[in-house]
N, C-alpha and C positions, 0 to 999 in steps of 0.2 A: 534616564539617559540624557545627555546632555545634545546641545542642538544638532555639532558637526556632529554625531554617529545618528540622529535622526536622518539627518539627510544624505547621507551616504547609505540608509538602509532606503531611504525612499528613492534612492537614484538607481541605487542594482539592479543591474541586468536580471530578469526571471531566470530559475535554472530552467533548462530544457526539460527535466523530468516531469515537470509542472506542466509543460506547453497543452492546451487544450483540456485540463482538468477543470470541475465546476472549484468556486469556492467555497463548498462545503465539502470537497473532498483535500484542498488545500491547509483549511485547518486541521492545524493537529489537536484539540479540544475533540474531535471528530473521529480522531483516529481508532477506537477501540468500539466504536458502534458499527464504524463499515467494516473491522476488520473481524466482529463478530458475527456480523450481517456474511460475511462469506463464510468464516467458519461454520457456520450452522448448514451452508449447506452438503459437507462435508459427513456431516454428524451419520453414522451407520450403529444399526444392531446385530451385529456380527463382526468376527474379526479373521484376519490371514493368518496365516504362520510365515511365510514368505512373500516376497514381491509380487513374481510371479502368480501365483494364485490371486492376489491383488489384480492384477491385470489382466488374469483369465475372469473372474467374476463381474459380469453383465451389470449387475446394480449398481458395483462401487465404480465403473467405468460411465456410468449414466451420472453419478454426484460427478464424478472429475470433468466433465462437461458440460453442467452445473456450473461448478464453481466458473468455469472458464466464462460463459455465457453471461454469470453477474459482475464478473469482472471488467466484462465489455460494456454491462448496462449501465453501471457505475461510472464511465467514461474514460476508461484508460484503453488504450490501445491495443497495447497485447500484456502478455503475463510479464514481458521484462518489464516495461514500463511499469508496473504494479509490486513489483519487487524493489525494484530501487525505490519508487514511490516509499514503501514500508520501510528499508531502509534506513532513506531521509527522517521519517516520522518517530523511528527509534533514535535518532541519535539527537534531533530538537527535542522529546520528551524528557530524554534522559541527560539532554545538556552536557553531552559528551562531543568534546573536538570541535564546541561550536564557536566557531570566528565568524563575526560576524563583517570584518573589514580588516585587508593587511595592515600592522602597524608596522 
């Protein structure tokens, strides 16, 4: 990269979605170990036929509260913040739509 897009990256405002994350959760190098780190607590030996039954069963309502609680541990805020978090992380991996400064 040449100097002037250095320092236009190094000048940018933080996105908000960032605001109070570690940076190890900022890296996207990072992104597939915390977003496994929650998948797994997800992970059941059983399965629904529908929603509902989904959300009558005591165990898989004990993961989804789970997951919510490592999501906090992790330091995001609530589940939106962690959504768009992912989001972001998909489209910097996959180098989709990314501008890095208006030309």
């Amino acid at each position: 990269m040449n100097k002037e897009t250095l320092n236009k990256i190094k000048n940018a405002k933080e996105n908000p979605i960032f605001k109070g994350l570690s940076d190890e959760i900022k890296d996207p190098k990072n992104f597939i170990k915390i977003e496994n780190k929650i998948r797994r607590t997800m992970i059941s030996d059983h399965k629904h036929a529908t929603i509902k039954q989904f959300m009558k069963c005591k165990r898989c309502q004990d993961k989804v509260r789970k997951k919510a609680e490592m999501i906090r541990e992790l330091g995001f805020k609530d589940f939106i913040q962690y959504q768009n978090w992912k989001k972001i992380m998909v489209i910097i991996l996959n180098k989709q739509d990314l501008k890095l400064y208006e030309q």
